[in-house]
N, C-alpha and C positions, 0 to 999 in steps of 0.2 A: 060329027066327030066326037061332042062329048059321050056318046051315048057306047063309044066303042073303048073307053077307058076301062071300068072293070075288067071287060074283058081281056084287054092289055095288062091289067095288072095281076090277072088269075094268072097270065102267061108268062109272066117276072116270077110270081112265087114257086110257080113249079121247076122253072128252068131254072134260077139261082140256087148254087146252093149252101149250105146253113149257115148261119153265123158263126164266124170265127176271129179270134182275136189273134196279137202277135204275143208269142213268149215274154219281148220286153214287155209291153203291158200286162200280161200276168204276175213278172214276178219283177219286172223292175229293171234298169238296164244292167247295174250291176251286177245282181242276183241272175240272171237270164244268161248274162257273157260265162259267169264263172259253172253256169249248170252244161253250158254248149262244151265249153272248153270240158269241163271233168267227165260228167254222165253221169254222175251220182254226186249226191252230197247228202250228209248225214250228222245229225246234233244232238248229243246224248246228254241227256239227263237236263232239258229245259226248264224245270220245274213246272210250274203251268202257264209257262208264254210261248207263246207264238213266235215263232223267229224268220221262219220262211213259207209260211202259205202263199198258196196265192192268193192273185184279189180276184175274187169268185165269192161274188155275196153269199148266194144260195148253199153252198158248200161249206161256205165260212160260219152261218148258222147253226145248222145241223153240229160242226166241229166243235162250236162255242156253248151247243146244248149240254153237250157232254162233256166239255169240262166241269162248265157250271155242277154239272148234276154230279159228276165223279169226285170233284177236283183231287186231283189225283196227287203225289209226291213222286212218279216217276213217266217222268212224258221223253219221247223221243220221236225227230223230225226227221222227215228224208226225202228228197226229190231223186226221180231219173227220169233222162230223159229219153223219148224214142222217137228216132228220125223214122220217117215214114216213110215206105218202100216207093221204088221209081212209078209204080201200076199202082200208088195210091193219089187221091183228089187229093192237092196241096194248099188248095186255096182252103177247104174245109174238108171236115169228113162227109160222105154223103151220107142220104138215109139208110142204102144197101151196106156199107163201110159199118154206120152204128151196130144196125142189127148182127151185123154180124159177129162185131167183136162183142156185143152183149151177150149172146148165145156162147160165145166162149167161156166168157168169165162167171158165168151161171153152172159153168159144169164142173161143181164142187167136188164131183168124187175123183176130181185129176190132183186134187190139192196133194194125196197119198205120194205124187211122183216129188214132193218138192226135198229137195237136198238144203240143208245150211250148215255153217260152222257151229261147232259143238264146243264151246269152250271148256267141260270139263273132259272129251275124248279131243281134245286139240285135233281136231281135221272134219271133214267134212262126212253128212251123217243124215239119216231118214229122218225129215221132221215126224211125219203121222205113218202109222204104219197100217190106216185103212182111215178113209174118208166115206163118208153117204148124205144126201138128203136124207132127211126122216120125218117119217109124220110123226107132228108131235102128241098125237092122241096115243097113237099105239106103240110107237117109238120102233114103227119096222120101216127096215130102208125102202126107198123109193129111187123110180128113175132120177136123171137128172134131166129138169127142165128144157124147152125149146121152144121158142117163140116166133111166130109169125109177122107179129107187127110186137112193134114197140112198146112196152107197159111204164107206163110212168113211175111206177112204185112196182114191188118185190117183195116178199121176205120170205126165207126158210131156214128150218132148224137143222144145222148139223149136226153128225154124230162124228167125233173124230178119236181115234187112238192113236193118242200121243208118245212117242218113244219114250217121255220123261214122264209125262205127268199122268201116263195110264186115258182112261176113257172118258170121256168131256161131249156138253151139247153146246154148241154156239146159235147167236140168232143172227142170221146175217142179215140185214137191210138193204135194195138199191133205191135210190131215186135218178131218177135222169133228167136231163136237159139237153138242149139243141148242143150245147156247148161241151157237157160232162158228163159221166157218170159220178155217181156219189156213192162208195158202199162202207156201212157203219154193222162192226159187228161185237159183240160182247159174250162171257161167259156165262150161262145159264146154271152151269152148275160148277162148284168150288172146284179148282184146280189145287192137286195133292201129290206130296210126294212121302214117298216112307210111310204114310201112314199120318203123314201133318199137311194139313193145310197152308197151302202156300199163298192162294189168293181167291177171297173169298167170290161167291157167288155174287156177279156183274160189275165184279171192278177192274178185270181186264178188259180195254177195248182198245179197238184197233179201226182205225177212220182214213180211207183212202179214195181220194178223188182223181179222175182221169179227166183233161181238163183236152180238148182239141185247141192246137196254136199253128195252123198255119201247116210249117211242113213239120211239126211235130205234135207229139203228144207228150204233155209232161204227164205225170204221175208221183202223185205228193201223198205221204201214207205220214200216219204219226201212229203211235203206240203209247197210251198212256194205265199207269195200273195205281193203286190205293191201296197200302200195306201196311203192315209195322212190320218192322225188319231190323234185325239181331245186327251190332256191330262190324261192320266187315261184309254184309250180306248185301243191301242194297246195290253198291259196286258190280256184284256178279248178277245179280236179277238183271241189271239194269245192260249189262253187257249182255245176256240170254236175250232181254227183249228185242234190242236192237239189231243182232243176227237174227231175230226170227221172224222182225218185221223186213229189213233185207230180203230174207228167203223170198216173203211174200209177195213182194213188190217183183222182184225178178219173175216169179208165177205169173202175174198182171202183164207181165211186159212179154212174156212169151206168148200170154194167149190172145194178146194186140196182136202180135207179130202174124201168128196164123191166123187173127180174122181177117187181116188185111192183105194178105197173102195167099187166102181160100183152100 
């Protein structure tokens, strides 16, 4: 009988599947009731604290590298949440579930479709008006990735044209876990308008982790940027930031929705 236990327990690890935790233990009962009840929540201008991450060590790291290393004077926090369709695993996501929405969210030249509020055209408006992979050698577009099995780690350089801020490279970052994804992305090259530099080379970043909860999927993004800013001006960057991080988050959460939905 002892000698057939491995064997039973190869056959627990394949049939169970992945670890997943409840909402309230990510973000806490309070915090988790008022994210069910809203679908969004959103906290502008934190300084450099933490208000509502969750508790996801591994994510919470990587987030805490990049304060430390930015610390920034404009951070903005945002959770939403997304119920998971009736044809998705509720217990956890599975391994065909992950890859799938990985391969979504990897397909950076869809970023081009993303719409957000414009606060100096008051209404809603094309964030980029082309997106690509790029190799960063030669700086000429590339496909957008796809993946087979699962990679633990990612990274590529975007090229994006910006409606405001004209032409920009970002470096996007993933890492993964049974639990999450983690994606960490920053400015490579200075972000300009008019002809002045708005925010220098790698002090926008934008840190979003997709965490599996059960019959959900939260999705927690922060936006932090390092500036000097003219009287009056911080207010509207910091209002610009946080519609753009919005944008992005709703992008994350649509291309949940088709991997899960196929």
């Amino acid at each position: 009988m002892i000698k057939r236990f491995p064997f039973l327990f190869i056959i627990i690890c394949i049939t169970h599947p992945a670890y997943s935790i409840s909402i309230q233990e990510l973000l806490g009962n309070e915090l988790a009731q008022e994210l069910i009840t809203k679908k969004e929540i959103t906290l502008n201008n934190t300084g450099a604290n933490l208000r509502i991450a969750p508790r996801h060590s591994a994510s919470r790291k990587i987030l805490n590298q990049n304060i430390q290393e930015l610390k920034p004077n404009i951070m903005i926090e945002s959770l939403f949440l997304y119920t998971k369709p009736a044809s998705a695993n509720k217990s956890a996501w599975s391994d065909k579930e992950r890859l799938s929405i990985y391969n979504e969210i990897v397909k950076l030249s869809t970023l081009k479709d993303i719409r957000y509020y414009s606060r100096t055209r008051n209404k809603m408006h094309a964030l980029y008006e082309s997106s690509s992979i790029i190799d960063n050698t030669t700086k000429k577009p590339i496909r957008d990735s796809s993946f087979k099995t699962l990679p633990a780690a990612s990274s590529f350089y975007v090229s994006k044209k910006d409606t405001t801020f004209g032409d920009n490279i970002y470096l996007y970052t993933y890492n993964t876990s049974s639990l999450a994804f983690t994606i960490s992305l920053k400015n490579t090259s200075p972000l300009k308008q008019a002809m002045l530099t708005v925010v220098e080379e790698n002090n926008l970043r934008i840190f979003v982790t997709m965490l599996d909860a059960e019959e959900y999927i939260v999705i927690y993004g922060v936006a932090m940027g390092k500036g000097t800013f003219l009287p009056g001006m911080k207010s509207q960057i910091n209002s610009s930031i946080s519609n753009r991080l919005t944008a992005l988050l709703k992008w994350f959460m649509q291309k949940t929705d088709i991997g899960l939905k196929g």
